[in-house]
Every structure is written in C-alpha cells, then in structure tokens.
C-alpha positions in Angstrom: 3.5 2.8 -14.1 6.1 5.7 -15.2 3.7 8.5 -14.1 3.7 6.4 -10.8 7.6 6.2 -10.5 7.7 10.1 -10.2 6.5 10.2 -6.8 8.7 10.8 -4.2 7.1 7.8 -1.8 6.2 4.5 -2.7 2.2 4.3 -4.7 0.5 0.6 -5.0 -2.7 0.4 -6.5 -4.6 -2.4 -4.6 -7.4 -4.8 -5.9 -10.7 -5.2 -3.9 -9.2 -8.2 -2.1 -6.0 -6.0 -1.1 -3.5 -7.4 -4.0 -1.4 -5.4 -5.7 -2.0 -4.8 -9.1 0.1 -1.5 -9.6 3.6 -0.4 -7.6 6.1 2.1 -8.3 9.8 2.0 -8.1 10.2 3.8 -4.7 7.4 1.0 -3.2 9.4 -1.6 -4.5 12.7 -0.2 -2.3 10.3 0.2 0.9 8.9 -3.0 0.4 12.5 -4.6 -0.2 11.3 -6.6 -3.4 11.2 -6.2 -7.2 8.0 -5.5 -9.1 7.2 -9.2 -10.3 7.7 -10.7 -7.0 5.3 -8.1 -5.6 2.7 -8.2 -8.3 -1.0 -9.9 -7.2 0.4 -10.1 -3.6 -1.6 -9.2 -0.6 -0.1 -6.1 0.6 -0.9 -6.6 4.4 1.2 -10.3 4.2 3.9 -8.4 3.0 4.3 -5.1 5.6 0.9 -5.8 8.3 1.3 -9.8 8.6 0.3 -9.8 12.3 -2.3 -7.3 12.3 -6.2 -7.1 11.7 -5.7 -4.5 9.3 -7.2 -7.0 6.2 -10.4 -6.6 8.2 -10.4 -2.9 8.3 -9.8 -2.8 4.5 -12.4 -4.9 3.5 -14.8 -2.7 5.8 -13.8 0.0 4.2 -13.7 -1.4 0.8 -17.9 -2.2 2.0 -18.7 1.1 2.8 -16.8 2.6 0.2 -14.7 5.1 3.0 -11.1 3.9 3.7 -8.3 6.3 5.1 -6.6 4.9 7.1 -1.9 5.6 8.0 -0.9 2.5 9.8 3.0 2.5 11.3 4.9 -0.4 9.7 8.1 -2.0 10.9 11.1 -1.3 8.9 10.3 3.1 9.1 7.7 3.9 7.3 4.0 4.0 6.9 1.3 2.7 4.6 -1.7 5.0 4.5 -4.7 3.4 2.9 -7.7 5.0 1.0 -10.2 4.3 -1.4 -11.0 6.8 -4.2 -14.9 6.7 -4.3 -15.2 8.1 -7.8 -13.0 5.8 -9.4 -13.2 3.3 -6.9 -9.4 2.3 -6.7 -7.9 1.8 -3.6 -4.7 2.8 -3.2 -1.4 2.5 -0.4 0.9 5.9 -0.1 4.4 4.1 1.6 6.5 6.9 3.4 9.3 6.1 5.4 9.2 8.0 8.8 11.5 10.7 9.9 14.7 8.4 11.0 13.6 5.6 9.4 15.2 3.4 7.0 14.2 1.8 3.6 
C-alpha cells in the first residue's frame, strides 16, 4: 500500500466481484472515506450506484479485456482495466479539470 500512496490520483485494486481489496490515500480523499470503511466494498455502490456499470465489469472481467473511464459525480473519474498478465483489475480515480474531491 505505500508504493500505491505515491500516485498522484486515487489506485484501488479490485477483486473479481468488483470489491476493493487495495486503495491508496488519495482514493480514500476522492471517495470521501477512510481505508477500513472502504475495504471489501463494491466500488460501483460507492461512486456508480445507479448505473449498469457492475455488468460491464463482470463482462470484462469474462473476456479478460476491461478499459473502460466512466464520469462520476463529485469531479472525477474512475477508469477501469484489467491487467491480463497478472489478472488484477484495477480503478485509476482522477478528479476532472474543475472538479472537486
């Protein structure tokens, strides 16, 4: 976790089912909570509650290609990939030009 807290942007590390098993410091401040209370949570009921974007992971996760940058209210945006060597999925959070965190 402290090679993750040197990114500039919020990192979470995702399980296959979309919890978070990983999050840096910066993801914490986008996502408005501390590490514990994010830990093993889903990341799309936290940031993509009302949006089909659990089906698009788990598509992804199935054909082992996901890249996906999805807006998110609150300024920023939570791009979603799967490394296919390692096969970790991962979430970048940036917060958009003007946005707040």
């Amino acid at each position: 976790d402290e090679q993750l807290d040197l990114a500039t942007f919020g990192i979470a590390q995702l399980d296959d089912d979309g919890a978070i098993v990983a999050l840096n410091h910066q993801g914490t401040a986008l996502l408005n909570t501390d590490k514990n209370t994010a830990l093993d949570k889903i990341l799309f009921h936290l940031v993509l509650p009302d949006t089909d974007v659990a089906t698009q992971f788990d598509e992804g996760i199935s054909a082992g290609k996901l890249d996906t940058v999805l807006p998110v209210e609150g300024g920023f945006t939570v791009h979603l990939f799967r490394h296919g060597k390692s096969r970790t999925n991962w979430s970048l959070l940036r917060k958009q030009e003007g946005g707040e965190a």
